[in-house]
PAZAPA-4460 file (N, C-alpha, C; in steps of 0.05 Angstrom, whole numbers, plus 32768, in hexadecimal, padded with zeros to 4 digits):
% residues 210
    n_x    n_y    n_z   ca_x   ca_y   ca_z    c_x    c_y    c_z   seq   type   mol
   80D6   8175   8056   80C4   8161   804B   80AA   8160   805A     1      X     A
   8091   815A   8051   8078   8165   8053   8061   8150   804F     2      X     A
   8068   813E   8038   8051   8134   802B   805A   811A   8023     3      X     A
   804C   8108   8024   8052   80E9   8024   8037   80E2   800E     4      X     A
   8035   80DF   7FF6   8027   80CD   7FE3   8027   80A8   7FE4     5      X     A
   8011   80A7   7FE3   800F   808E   7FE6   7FF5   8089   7FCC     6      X     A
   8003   8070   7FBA   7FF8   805E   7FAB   7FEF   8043   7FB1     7      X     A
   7FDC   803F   7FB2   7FD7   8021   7FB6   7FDE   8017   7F91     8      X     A
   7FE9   7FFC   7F93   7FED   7FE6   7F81   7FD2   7FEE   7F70     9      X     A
   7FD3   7FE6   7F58   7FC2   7FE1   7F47   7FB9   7FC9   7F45    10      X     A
   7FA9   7FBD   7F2F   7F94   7FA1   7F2F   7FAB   7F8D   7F23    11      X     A
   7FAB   7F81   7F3A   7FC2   7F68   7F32   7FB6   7F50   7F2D    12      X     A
   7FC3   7F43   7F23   7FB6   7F27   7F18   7FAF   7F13   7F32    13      X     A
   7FBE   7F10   7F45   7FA8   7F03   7F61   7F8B   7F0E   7F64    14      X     A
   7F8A   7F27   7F5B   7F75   7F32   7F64   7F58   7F23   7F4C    15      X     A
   7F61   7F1C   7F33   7F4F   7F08   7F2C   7F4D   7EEE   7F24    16      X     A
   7F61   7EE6   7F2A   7F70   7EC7   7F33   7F64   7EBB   7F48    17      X     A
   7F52   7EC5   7F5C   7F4F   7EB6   7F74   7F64   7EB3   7F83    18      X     A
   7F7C   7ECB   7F89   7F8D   7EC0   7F9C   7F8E   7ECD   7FAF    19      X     A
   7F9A   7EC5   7FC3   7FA6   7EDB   7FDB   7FB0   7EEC   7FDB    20      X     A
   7FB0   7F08   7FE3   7FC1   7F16   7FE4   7FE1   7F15   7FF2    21      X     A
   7FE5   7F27   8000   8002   7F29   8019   8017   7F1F   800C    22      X     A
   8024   7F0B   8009   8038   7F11   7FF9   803D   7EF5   7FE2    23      X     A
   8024   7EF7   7FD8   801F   7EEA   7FBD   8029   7F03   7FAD    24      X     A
   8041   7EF5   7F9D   8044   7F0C   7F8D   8040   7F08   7F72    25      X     A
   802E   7F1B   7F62   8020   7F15   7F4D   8022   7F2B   7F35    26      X     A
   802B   7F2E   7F22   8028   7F44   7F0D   800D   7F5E   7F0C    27      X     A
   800E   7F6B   7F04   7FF2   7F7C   7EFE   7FEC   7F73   7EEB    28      X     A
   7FD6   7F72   7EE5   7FBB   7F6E   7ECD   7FC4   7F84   7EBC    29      X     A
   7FB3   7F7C   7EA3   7FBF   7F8A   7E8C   7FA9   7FA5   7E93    30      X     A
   7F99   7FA1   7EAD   7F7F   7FB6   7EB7   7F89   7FC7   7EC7    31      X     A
   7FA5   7FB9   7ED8   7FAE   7FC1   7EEA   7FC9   7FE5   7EDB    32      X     A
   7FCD   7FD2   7ECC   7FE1   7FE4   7EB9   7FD5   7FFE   7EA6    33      X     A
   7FB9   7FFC   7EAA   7FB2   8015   7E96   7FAC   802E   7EB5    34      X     A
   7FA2   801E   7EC2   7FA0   8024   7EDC   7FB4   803A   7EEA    35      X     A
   7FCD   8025   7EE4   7FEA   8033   7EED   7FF0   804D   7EDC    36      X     A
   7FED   804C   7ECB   7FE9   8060   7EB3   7FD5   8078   7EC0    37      X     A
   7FCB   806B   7EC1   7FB6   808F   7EC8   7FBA   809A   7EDE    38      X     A
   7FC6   8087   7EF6   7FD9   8098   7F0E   7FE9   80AA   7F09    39      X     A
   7FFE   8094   7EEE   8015   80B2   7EEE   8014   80C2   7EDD    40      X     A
   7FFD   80C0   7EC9   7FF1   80DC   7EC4   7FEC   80EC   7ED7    41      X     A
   7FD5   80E9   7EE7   7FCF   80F8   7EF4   7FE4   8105   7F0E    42      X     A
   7FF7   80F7   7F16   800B   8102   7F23   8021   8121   7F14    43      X     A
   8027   810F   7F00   8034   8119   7EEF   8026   8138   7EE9    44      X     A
   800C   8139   7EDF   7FF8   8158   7EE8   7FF5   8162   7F01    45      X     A
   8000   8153   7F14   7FF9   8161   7F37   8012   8169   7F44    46      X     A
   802A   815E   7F3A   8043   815D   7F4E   805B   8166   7F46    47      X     A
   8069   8172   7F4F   8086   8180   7F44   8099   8166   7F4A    48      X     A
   809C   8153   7F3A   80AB   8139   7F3D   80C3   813F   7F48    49      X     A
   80D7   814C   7F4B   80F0   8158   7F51   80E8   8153   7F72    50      X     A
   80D1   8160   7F7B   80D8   8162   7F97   80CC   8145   7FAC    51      X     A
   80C7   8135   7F9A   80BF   8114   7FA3   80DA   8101   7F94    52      X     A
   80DC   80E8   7FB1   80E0   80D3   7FAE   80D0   80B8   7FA5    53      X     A
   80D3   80A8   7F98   80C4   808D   7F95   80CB   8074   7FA2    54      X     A
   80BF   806F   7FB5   80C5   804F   7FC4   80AC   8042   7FB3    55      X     A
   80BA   802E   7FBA   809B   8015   7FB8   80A7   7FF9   7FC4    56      X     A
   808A   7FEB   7FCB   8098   7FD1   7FD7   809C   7FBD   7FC2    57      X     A
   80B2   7FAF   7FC8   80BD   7F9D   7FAE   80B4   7F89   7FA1    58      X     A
   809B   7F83   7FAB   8082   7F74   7FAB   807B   7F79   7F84    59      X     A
   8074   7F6A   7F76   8073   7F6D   7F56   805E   7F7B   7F52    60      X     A
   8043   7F7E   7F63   802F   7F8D   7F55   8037   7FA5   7F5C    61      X     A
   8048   7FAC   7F77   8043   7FC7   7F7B   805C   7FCD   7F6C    62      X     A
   807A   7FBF   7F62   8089   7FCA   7F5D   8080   7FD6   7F46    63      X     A
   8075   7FBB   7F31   8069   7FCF   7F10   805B   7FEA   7F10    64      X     A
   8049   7FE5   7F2B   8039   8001   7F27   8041   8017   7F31    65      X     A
   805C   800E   7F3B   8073   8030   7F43   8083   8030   7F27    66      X     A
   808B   8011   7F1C   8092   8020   7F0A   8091   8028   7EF0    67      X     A
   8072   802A   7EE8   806A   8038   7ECF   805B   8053   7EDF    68      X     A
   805E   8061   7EF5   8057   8076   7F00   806D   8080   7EFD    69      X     A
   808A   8075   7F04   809D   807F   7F05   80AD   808C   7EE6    70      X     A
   809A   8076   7ED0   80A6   807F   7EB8   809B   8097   7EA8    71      X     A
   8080   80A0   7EB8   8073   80B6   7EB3   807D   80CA   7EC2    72      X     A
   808C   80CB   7EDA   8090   80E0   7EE6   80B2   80E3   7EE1    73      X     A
   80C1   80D4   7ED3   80DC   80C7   7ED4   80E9   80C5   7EE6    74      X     A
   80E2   80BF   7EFD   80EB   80B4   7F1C   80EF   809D   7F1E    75      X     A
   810B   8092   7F20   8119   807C   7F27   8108   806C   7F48    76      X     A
   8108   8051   7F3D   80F2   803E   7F58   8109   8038   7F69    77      X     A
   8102   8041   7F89   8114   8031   7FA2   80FA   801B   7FA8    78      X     A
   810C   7FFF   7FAB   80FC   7FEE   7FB0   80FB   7FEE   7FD1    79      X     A
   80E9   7FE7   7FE0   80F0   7FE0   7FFF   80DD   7FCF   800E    80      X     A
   80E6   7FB5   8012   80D4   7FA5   800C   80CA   7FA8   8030    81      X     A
   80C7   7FB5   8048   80B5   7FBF   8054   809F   7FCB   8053    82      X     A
   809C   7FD4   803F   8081   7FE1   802F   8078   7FD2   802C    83      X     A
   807A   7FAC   8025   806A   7F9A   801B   8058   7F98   8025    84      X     A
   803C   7F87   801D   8029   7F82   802E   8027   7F6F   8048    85      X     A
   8013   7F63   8058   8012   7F53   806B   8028   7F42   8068    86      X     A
   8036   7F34   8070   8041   7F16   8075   8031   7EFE   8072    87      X     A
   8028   7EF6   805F   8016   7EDB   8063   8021   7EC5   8065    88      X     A
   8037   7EC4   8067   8044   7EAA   8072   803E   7E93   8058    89      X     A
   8036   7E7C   8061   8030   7E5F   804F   8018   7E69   8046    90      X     A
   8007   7E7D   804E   7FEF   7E7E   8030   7FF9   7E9B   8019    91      X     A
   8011   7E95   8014   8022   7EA6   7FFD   8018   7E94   7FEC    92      X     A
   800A   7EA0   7FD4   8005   7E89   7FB8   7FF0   7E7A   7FB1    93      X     A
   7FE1   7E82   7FD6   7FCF   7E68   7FD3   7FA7   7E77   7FCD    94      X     A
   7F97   7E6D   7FC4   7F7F   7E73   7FBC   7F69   7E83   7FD8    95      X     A
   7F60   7E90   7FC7   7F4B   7E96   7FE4   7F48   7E82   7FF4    96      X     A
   7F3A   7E70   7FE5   7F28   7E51   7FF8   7F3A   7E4C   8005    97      X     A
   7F55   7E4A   7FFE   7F68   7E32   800C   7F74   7E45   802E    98      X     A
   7F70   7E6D   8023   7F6D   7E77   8040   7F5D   7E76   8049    99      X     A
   7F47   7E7B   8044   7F26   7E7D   805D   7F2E   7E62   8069   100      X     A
   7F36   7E41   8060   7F2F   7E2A   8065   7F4A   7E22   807A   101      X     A
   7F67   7E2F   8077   7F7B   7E30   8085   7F83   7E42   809C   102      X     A
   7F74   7E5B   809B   7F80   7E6F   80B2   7F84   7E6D   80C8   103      X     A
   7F8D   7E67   80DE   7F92   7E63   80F6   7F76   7E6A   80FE   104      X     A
   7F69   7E66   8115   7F57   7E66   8121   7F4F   7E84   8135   105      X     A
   7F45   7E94   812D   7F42   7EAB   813C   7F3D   7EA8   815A   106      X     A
   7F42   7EBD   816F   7F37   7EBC   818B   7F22   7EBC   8193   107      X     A
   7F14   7ED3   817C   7EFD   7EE7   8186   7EF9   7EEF   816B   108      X     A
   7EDF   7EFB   815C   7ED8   7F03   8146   7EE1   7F11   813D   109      X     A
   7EEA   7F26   814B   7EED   7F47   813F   7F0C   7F45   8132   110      X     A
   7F1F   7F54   812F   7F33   7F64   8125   7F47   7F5A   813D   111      X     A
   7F62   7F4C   813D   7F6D   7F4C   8149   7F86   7F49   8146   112      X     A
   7F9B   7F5F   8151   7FB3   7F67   8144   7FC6   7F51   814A   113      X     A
   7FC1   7F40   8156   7FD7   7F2F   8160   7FD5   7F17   8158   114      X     A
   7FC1   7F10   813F   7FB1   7EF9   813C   7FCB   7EEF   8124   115      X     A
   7FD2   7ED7   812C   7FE8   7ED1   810A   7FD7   7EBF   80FC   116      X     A
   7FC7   7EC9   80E7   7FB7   7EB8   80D6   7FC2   7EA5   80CE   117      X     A
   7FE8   7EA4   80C6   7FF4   7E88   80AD   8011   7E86   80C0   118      X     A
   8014   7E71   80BF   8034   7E69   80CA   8047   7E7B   80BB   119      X     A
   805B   7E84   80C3   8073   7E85   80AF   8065   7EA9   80A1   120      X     A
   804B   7EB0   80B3   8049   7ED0   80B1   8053   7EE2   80C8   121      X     A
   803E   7EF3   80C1   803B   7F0B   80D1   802A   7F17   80E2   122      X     A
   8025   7F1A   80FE   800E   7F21   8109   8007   7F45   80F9   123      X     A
   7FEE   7F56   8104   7FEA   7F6A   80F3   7FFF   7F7C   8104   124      X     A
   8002   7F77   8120   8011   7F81   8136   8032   7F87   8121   125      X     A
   8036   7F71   8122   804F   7F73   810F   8055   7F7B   80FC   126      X     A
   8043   7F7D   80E4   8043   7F86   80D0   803B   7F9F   80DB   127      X     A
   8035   7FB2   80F1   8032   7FCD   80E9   8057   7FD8   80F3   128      X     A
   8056   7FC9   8104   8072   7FCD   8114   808C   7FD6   80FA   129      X     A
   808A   7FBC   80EA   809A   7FC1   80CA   8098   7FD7   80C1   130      X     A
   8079   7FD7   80B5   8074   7FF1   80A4   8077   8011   80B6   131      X     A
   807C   8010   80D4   807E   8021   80E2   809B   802C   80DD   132      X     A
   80A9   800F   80DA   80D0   800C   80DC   80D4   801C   80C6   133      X     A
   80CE   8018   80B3   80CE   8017   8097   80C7   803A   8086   134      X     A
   80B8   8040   8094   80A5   805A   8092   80BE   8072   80A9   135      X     A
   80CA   8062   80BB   80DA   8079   80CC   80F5   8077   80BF   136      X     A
   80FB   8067   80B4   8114   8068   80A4   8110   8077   808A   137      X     A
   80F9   806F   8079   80FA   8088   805D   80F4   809E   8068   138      X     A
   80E6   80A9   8072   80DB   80C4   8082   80F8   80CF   8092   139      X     A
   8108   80BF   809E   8119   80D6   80AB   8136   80DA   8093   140      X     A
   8135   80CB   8084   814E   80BF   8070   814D   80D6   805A   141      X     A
   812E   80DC   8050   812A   80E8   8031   8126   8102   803C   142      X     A
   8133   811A   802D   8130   8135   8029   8117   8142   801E   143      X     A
   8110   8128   8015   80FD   8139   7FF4   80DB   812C   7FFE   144      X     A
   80C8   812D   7FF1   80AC   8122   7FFB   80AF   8101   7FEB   145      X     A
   809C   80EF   7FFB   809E   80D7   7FEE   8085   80D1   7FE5   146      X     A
   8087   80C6   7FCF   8075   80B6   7FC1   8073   809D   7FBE   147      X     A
   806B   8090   7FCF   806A   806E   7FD1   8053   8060   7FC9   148      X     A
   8058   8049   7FC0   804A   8035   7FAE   8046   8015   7FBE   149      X     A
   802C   800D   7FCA   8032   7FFE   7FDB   8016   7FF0   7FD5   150      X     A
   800D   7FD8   7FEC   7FF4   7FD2   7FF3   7FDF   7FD6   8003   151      X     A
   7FCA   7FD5   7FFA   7FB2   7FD8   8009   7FB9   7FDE   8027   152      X     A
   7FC3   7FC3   8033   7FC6   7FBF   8058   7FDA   7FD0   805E   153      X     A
   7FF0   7FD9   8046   8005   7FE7   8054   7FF5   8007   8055   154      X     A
   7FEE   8007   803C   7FE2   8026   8037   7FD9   8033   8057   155      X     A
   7FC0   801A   8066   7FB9   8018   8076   7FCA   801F   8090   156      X     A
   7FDC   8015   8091   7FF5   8010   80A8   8003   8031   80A5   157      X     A
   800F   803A   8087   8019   8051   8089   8003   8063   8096   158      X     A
   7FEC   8066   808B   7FDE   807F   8096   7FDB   8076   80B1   159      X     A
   7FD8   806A   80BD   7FD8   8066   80DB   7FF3   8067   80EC   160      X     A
   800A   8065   80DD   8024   806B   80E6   8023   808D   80DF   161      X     A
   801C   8095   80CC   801A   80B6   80CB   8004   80C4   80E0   162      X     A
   7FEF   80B4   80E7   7FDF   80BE   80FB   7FEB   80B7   8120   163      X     A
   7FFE   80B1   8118   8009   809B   8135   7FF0   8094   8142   164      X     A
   7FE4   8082   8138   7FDC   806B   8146   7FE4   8056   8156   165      X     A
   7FE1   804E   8171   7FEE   803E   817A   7FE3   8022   8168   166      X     A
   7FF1   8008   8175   7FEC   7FF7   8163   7FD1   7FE8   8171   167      X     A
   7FBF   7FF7   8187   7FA5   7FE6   8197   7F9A   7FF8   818A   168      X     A
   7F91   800E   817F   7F82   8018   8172   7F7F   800E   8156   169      X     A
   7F8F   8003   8148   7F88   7FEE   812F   7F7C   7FDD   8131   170      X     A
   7F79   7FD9   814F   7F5D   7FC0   8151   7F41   7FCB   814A   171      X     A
   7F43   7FE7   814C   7F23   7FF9   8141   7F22   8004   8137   172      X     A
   7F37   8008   8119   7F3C   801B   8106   7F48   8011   80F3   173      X     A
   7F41   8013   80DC   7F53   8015   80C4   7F45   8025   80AD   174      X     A
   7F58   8020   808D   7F62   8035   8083   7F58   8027   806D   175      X     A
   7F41   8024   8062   7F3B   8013   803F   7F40   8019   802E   176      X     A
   7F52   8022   8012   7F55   8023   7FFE   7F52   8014   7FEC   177      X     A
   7F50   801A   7FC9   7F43   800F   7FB6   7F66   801A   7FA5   178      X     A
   7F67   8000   7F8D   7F7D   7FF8   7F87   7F7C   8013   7F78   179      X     A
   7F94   8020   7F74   7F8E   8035   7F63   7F93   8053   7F6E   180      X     A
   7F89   8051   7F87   7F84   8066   7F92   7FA5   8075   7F93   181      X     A
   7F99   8089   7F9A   7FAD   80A7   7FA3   7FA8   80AD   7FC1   182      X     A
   7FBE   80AE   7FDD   7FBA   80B7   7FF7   7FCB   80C8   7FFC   183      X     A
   7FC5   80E4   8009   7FD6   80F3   8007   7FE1   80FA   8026   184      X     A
   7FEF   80F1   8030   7FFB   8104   804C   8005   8121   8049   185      X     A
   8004   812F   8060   8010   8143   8065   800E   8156   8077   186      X     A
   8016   8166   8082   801F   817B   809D   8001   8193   8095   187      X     A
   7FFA   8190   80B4   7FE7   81B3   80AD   7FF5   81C5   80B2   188      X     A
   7FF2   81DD   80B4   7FF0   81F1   80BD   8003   81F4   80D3   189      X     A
   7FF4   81E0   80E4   800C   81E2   810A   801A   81C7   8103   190      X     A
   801F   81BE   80F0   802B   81AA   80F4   8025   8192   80F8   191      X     A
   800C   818C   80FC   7FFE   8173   8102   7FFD   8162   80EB   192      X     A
   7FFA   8144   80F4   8001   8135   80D9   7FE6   8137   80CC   193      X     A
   7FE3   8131   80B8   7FCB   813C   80A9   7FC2   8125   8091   194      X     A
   7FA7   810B   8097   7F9E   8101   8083   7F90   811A   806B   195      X     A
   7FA0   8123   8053   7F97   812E   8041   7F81   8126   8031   196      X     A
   7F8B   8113   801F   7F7C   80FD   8012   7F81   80E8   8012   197      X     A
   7F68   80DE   8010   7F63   80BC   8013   7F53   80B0   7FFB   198      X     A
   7F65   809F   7FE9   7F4E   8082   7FD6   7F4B   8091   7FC9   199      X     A
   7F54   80AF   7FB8   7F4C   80B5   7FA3   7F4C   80AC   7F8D   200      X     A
   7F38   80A6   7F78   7F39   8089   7F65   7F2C   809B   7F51   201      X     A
   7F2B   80BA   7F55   7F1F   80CC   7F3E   7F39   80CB   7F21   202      X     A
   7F47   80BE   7F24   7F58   80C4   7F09   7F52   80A6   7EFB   203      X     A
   7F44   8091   7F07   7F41   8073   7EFB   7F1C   8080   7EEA   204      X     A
   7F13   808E   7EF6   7EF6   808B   7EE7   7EF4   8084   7ECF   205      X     A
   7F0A   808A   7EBA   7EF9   8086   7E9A   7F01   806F   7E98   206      X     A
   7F11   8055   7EA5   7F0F   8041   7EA4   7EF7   802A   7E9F   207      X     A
   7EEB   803C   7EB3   7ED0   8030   7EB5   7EAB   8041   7EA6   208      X     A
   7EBA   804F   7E96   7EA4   8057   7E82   7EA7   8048   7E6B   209      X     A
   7E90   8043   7E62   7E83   8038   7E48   7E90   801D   7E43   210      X     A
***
């Protein structure tokens, strides 16, 4: 095994609801679903399905959008809800305004991994630790390459668990993706882990013509 695919979630309905993300769990948009559609087309033209697995985190937007990918490629969904996004604790559900106006009080301006924005969450420290846990159990478990279906922050967390990143270097790095996208891991040559592709969103374009 070689190559680790990664989908970010499609356009879910928080996303124009005014809500929070992390673990507001919210359906896809009927925008989000044509969306999902043109992923697994486009997989479906790139990939010998036989030699990939499908995870996704059990989270509703990412589960739908593994699984109408999955009904194009006919690959059965493992749910695993470590792949989910951040931990937001008590701002699960709740509106932008009501996070900017609630978050715990930062130290210092910048990025900080240890910072617990909501009671009853997750610092980012933690949440990479999970998605680290989570990522060494499918990776040493599955025979075959994986194709996983997840969020933005995790997307983020995997490629930096595939780059071994310690977790003080996430205080000056991360990984931005756009809902939609395609990330591709994999091994060079000597074996080194290898960001392939990143945020590819070339199969969403005719969405946005005319």
């Amino acid at each position: 095994m070689g190559k680790i695919i990664i989908v970010q979630h499609c356009q879910s309905e928080h996303h124009i609801n005014n809500l929070s993300g992390g673990w507001t769990d919210t359906p896809l948009t009927y925008y989000g679903r044509k969306q999902a559609n043109l992923v697994g087309e486009r997989l479906k033209k790139e990939i010998n399905v036989d030699e990939f697995t499908l995870f996704s985190s059990d989270l509703m937007r990412a589960n739908q959008t593994a699984e109408i990918i999955g009904s194009h490629l006919k690959l059965n969904v493992i749910e695993e809800a470590g792949l989910r996004e951040i931990n937001t604790g008590i701002a699960a559900g709740k509106t932008k305004e009501w996070v900017r106006e609630n978050e715990n009080p930062r130290l210092n301006e910048g990025f900080d991994i240890d910072h617990l924005a909501f009671a009853e969450g997750e610092t980012n420290r933690q949440f990479y630790k999970r998605v680290c846990e989570c990522m060494e159990k499918i990776y040493s478990s599955e025979k075959s390459n994986l194709l996983i279906v997840t969020h933005g922050g995790t997307l983020s967390k995997i490629v930096a668990w595939w780059l071994k990143l310690t977790p003080e270097m996430i205080n000056e790095a991360c990984f931005l993706g756009s809902s939609g996208n395609i990330s591709i891991l994999s091994k060079s040559r000597y074996g080194q882990n290898a960001l392939h592709l990143f945020n590819d969103t070339s199969h969403l374009l005719e969405l946005t013509k005319g």
